[in-house]
C-alpha positions in Angstrom: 142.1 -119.7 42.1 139.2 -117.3 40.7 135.4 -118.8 42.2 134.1 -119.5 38.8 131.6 -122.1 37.8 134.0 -125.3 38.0 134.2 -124.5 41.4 131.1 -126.3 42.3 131.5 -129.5 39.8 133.3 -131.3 43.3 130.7 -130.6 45.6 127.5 -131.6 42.7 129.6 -134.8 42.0 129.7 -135.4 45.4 126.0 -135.1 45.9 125.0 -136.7 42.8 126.7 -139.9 43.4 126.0 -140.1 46.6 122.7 -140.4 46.2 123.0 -142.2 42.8 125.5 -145.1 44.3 124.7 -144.4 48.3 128.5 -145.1 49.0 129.6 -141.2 50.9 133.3 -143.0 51.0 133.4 -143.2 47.1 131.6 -140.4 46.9 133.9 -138.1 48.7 136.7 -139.6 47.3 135.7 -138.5 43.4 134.6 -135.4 44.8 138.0 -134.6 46.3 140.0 -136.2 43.2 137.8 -133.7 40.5 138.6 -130.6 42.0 142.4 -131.9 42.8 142.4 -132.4 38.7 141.0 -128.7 38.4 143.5 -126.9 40.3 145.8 -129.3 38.5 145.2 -128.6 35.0 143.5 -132.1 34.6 147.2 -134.3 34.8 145.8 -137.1 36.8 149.6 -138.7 37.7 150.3 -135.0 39.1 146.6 -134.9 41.0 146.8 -138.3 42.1 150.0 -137.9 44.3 148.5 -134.4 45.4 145.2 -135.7 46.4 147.6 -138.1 48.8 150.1 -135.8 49.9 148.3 -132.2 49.7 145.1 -132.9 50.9 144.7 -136.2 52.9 147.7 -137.1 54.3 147.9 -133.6 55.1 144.7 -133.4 57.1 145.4 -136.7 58.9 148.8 -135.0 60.5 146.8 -132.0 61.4 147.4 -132.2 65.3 143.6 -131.0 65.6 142.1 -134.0 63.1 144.2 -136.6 64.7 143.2 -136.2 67.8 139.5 -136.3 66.4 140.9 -140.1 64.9 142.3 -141.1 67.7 139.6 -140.3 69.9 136.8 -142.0 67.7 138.9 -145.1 68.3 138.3 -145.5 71.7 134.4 -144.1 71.4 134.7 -147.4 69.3 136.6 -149.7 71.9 134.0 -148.6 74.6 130.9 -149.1 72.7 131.4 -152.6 71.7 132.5 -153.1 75.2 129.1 -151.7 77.0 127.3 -153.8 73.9 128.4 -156.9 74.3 129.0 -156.5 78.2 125.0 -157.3 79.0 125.4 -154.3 81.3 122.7 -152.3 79.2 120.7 -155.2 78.7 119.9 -155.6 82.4 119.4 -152.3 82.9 116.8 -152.1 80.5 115.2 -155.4 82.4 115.0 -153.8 85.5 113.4 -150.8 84.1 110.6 -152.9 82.1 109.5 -154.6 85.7 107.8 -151.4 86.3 105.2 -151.5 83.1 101.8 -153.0 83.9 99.7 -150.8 81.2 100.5 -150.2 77.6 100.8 -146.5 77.6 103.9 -147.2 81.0 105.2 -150.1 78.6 105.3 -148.1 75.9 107.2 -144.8 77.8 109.7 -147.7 79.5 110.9 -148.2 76.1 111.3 -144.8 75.0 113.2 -144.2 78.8 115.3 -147.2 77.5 116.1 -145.8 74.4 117.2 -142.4 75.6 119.5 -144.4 78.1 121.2 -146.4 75.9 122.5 -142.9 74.7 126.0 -144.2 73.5 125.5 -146.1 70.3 121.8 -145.6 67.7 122.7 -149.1 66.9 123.0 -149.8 70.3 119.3 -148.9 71.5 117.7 -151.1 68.6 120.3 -154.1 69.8 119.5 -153.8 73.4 116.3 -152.7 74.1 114.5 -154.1 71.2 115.0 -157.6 72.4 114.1 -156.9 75.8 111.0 -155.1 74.8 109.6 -157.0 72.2 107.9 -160.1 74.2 106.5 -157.4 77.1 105.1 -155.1 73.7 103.8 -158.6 72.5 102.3 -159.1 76.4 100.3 -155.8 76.5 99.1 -156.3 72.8 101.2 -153.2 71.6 102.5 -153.6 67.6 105.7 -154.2 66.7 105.8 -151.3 64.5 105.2 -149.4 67.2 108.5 -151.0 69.1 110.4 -149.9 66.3 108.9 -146.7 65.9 110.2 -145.8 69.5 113.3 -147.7 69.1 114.0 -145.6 66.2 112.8 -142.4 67.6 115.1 -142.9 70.4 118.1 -143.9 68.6 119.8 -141.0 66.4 117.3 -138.6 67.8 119.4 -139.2 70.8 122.6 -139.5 69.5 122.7 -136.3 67.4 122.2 -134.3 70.7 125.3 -135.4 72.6 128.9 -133.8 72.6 130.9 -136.3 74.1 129.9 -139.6 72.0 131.0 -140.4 68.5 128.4 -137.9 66.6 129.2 -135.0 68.6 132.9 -135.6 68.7 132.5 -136.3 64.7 130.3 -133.1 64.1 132.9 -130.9 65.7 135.7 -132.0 63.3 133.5 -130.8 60.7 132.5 -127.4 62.4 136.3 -126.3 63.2 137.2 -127.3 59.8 135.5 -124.9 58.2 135.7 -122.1 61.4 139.7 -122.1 60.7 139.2 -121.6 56.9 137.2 -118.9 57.4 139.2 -117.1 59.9 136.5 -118.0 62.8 138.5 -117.4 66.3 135.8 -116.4 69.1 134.2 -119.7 69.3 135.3 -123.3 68.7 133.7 -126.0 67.5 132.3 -127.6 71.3 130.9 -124.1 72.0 129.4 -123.7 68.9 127.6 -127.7 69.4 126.4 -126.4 72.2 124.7 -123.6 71.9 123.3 -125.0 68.3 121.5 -127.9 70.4 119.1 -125.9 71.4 117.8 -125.4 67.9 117.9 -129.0 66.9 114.5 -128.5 66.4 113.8 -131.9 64.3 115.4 -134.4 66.9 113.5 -132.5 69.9 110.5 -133.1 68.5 111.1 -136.6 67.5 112.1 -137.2 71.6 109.0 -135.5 72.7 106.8 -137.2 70.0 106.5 -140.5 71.2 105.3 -139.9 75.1 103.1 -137.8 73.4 101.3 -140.4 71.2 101.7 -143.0 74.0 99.9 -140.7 76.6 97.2 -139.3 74.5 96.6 -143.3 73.2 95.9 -141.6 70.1 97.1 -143.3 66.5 96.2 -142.9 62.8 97.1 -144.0 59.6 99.1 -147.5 59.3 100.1 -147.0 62.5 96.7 -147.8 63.9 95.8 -150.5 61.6 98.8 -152.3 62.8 97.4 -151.4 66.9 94.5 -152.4 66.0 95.8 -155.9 64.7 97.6 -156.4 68.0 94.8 -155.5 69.8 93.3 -158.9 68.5 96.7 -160.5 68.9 97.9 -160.5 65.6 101.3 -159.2 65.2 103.8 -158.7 61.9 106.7 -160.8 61.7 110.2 -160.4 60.1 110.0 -159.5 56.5 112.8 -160.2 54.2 116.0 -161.7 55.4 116.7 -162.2 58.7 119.6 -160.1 60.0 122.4 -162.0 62.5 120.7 -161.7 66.3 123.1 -163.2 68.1 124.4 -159.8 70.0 120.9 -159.7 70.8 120.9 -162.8 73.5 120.1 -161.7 76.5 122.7 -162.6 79.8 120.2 -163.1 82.5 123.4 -162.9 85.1 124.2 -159.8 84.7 124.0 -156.9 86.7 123.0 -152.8 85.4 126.3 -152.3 87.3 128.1 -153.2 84.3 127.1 -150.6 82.6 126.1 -147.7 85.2 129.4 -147.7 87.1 131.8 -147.2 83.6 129.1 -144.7 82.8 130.3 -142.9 86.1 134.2 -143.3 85.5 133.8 -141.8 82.1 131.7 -138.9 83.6 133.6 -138.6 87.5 137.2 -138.7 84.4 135.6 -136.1 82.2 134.8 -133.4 84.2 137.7 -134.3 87.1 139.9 -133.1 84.6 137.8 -130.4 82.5 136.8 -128.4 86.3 140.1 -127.4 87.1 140.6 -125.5 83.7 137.6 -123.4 84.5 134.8 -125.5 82.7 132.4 -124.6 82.2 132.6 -120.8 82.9 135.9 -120.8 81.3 136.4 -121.8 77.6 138.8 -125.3 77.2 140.9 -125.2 74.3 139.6 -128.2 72.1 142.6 -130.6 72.6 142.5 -130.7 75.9 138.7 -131.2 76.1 140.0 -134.1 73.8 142.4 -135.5 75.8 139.9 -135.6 78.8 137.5 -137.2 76.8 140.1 -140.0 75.6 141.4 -140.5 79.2 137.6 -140.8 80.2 137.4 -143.2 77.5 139.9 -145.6 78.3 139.6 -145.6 82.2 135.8 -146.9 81.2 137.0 -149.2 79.4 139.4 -150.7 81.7 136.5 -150.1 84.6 134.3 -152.3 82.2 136.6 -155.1 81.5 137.2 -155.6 85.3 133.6 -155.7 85.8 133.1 -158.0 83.0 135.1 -160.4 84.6 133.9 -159.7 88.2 130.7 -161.0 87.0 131.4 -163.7 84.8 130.6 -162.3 81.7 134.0 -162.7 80.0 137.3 -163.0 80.5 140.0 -160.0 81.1 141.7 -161.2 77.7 138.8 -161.7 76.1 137.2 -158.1 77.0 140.3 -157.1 76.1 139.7 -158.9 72.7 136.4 -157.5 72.3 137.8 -153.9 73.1 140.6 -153.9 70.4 138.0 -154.9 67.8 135.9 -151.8 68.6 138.4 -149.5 68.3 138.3 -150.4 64.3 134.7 -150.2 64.8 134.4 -146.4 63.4 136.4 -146.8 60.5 134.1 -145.9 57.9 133.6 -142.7 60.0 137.3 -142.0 60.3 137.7 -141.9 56.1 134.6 -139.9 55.8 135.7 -137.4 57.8 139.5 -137.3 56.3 138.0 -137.2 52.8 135.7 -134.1 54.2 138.0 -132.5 55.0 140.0 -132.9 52.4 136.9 -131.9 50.2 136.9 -128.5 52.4 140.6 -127.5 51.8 139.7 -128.5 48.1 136.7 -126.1 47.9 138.6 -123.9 50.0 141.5 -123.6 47.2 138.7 -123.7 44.5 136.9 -120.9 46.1 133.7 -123.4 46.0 131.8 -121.3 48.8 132.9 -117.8 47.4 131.2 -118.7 44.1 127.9 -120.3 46.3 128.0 -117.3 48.6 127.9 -114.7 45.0 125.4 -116.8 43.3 123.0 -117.2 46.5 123.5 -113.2 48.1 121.0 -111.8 45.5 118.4 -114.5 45.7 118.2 -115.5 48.6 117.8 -114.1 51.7 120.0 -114.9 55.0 117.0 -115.8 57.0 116.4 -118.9 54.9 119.2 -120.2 55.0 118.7 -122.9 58.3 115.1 -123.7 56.4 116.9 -124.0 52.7 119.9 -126.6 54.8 116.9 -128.7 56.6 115.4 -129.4 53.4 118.3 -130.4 51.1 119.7 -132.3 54.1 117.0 -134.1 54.7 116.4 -135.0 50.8 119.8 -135.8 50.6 120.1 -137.9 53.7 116.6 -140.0 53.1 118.2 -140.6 49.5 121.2 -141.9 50.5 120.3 -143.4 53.8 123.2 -141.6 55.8 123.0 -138.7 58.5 127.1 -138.5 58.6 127.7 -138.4 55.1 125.3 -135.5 54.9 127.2 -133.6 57.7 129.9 -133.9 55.6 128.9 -132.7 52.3 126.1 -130.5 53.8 128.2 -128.7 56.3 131.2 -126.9 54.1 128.5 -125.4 52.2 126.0 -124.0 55.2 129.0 -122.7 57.7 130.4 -120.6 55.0 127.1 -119.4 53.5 125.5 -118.8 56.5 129.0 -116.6 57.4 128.7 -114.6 54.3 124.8 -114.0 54.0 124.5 -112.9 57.7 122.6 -116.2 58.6 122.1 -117.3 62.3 125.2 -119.6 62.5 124.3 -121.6 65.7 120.8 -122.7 64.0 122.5 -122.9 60.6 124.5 -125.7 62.5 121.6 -127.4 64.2 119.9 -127.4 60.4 122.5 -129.4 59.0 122.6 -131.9 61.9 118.4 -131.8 61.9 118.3 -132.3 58.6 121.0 -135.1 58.1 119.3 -137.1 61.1 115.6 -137.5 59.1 117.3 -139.4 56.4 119.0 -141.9 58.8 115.7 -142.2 60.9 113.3 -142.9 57.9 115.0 -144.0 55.1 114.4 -147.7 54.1 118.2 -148.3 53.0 119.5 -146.8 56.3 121.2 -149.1 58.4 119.3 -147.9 61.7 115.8 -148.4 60.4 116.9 -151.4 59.0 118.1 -152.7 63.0 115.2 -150.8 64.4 112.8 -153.2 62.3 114.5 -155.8 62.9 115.1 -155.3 66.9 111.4 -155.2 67.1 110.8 -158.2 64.8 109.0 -156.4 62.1 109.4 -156.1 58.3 111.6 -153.4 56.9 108.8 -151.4 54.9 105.9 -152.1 57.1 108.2 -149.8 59.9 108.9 -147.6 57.4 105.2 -146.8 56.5 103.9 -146.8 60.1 106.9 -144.0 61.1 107.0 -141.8 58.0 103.6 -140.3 59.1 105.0 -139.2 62.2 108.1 -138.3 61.1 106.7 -136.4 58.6 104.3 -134.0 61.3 107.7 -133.2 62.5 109.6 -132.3 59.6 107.0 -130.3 58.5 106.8 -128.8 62.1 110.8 -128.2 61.8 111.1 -126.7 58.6 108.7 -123.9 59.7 110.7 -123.6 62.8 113.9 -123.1 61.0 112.4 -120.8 58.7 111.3 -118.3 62.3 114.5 -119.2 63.6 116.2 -117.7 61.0 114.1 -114.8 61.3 114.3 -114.0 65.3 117.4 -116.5 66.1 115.8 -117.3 69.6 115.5 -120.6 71.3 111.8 -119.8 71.6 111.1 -121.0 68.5 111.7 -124.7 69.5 109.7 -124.4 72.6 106.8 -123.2 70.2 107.4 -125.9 67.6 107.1 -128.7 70.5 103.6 -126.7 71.3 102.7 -126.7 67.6 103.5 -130.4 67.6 101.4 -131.3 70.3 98.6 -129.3 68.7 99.2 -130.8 65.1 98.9 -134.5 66.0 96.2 -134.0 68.8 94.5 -132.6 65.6 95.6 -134.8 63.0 94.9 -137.8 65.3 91.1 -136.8 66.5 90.1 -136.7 63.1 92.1 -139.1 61.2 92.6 -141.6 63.6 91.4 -143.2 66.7 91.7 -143.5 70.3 93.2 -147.1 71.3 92.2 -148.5 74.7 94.9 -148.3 77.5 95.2 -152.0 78.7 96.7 -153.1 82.0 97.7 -156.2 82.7 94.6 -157.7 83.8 92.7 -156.2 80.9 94.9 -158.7 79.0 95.1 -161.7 80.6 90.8 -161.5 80.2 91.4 -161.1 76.4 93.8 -164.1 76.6 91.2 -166.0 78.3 88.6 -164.6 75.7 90.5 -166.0 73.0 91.2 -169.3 74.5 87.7 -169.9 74.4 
């Protein structure tokens, strides 16, 4: 079909009722369905049954996007296992017996959160809990727990391969490599070398050791240190969301969690090494397959050691496993309707007519900073990182192809972009559990973080605008020195510097208060 102007009606449906209704599912689904009707002549009985049997049915059966499904399921099964096994729990206990200062208290969190890499919902679950009474202890805010919780939540997830955002990531990057003809690099190279340039999420990790060490706050932020400084914290706002995979299992031991951890890793490469990685390329199913077998001998490692310890029965890990394996879902028909959506567009000649619209006006090195900034308007709209992978990518892979565009930090724009929404919006579901892990109302997070968040989104999007300028992985490593420059600024003369208590410091303004 000739690129004309109803090419793009799927893709600004898409966009606009996504952010109008925040459902990506529905979203995608009426996307899809208008440009079916399109190439259809507009017969909805006709573009109904091709929708099913053209587009989706035919991407599920797609040996490549099936193994994508089926290995999502058992990222699923494993992560409610390692949740509910009290494995990560303890681990995070025996790391907080180490804090005796605010500034170590505050860093033992952030450790925690980068640890409990598997799940963002997982770090907000786990190590809010655990963290909370010690923040409370050494007079640190709650919206400062859930600052770091949140910082260390997606931030971390987004730069992983082998977990459920990587793996889900990739099924959106091949997609659109095999409709444009792409052959010299598949989608876990191209994850790879794009993580160096996920500039926003780097800056995020290094952000918060940063403003614990330098002791330095400003804004709401430091109102709310202040108040704890006195002892008065912020409770819950709002309705109270359901805590009981919060309790804490005082039985268990870190091994729970460290020695599946190994399995997975000892599996993974065990069977990756002898096919040359990772001087040799790995086709993409078997890199699948190795990650699915890593999967499941974790699993089974867990289970054992969840009865070993007491912490369940086998049929009841068992139980709990077979329930996570629906646990991504929602992921699983986001990613067959976006793909769907891309053999639509593909037919429609949706990035064709983008690519001849944008070549005149606007030029290939703006690209990566162009993608940050409508993914992250779109994503802090909507409240979703993956749903803006999935709309957001099919455009910037093909554009970035045709204009000449750094592809690798093209890539790392739409995932940078994507991951501010889900770490600031109010109606995402992560800042939601971060707030609530730490005990804090929704909004009063919200407005602590979003200054923060906001010094490194504005860091980023100059960042992606030199990257797309000298494509070097320099540019990062200056953005985290502008960073540290920025809020050592921002902070001297906005803010102000808040006392480093130890333990004893405490226990005298205890006994201050007592009197």
């Amino acid at each position: 079909m000739e690129p004309s102007i109803l090419s793009i009606i799927p893709i600004i449906l898409t966009i606009g009722l996504a952010v109008w209704t925040r459902n990506v599912i529905l979203s995608l689904f009426v996307g899809v369905l208008s440009g079916v009707l399109i190439i259809h002549g507009g017969h909805p009985i006709e573009s109904i049954q091709s929708l099913f049997s053209d587009y989706v049915l035919t991407n599920m059966m797609d040996s490549y996007n099936a193994g994508i499904c089926l290995l999502l399921v058992f990222i699923g099964g494993f992560v409610t296992l390692i949740e509910k096994s009290g494995g990560a729990e303890a681990f995070a206990r025996s790391v907080a017996k180490f804090v005796n200062t605010r500034h170590k208290t505050q860093i033992a969190a952030w450790i925690g959160g980068i640890l409990v890499f598997f799940s963002e919902l997982g770090t907000p679950l786990i190590v809010g809990p655990i963290f909370t009474p010690i923040f409370e202890k050494m007079r640190i805010s709650k919206e400062k727990l859930a600052w770091v919780l949140d910082t260390t939540a997606s931030p971390v997830c987004v730069l992983i391969p082998f977990i459920g955002w990587g793996v889900y990531s990739m099924g959106l990057i091949q997609t659109e490599f095999d409709n444009l003809g792409i052959t010299d690099v598949n989608d876990w190279t191209a994850f790879i070398k794009a993580i160096p340039f996920q500039i926003y999420p780097i800056l995020c990790l290094i952000m918060v050791p940063l403003v614990a060490m330098s002791g330095r706050e400003f804004g709401a932020m430091a109102r709310a240190e202040k108040k704890a400084m006195k002892g008065v914290f912020s409770e819950l706002g709002g309705e109270e969301l359901d805590r009981k995979n919060m309790i804490l299992n005082n039985n268990v031991s870190p091994l729970v969690a460290l020695i599946p951890l190994a399995v997975l890793f000892v599996t993974l490469f065990g069977i990756l090494i002898p096919l040359g990685f990772p001087t040799t390329p790995v086709p993409g199913g078997q890199f699948r397959i190795a990650l699915i077998t890593g999967y499941l001998f974790a699993a089974i490692t867990m289970i054992i050691l969840m009865k070993y310890y007491k912490v369940n029965t086998i049929k009841g890990g068992l139980g709990i496993y077979l329930k996570g394996c629906g646990k991504l879902f929602d992921c699983i028909m986001m990613l067959m309707l976006a793909w769907s959506l891309s053999t639509v567009g593909s037919e429609l000649g949706t990035s064709a007519y983008i690519v001849g619209l944008a070549k005149d006006t606007i030029p290939a090195w703006s690209v990566p900073a162009i993608i940050f900034l409508v993914g992250a308007i779109m994503s802090f709209a909507t409240g979703t990182s993956w749903g803006t992978f999935a709309i957001v990518m099919p455009i910037a892979i093909p554009m970035a192809y045709a204009l000449g565009a750094p592809l690798y930090v093209t890539i790392a724009a739409v995932l940078s972009g994507g991951l501010f929404g889900d770490h600031c919006s109010p109606v995402s579901d992560t800042t939601i559990l971060a707030a609530t892990g730490a005990g804090c109302g929704l909004m009063e997070h919200m407005w602590t973080q979003l200054p923060y968040a906001l010094i490194v989104a504005g860091i980023s999007l100059v960042g992606f605008v030199i990257a797309g300028l000298v494509n070097n992985v320099i540019v990062t490593v200056l953005c985290a020195v502008a960073l540290v420059a920025v809020y050592l600024l921002v902070s001297k003369a906005k803010g102000e510097k808040i006392e480093n208590l130890t333990a004893e410091d405490v226990e005298k303004l205890d006994a201050e208060l007592a009197v």
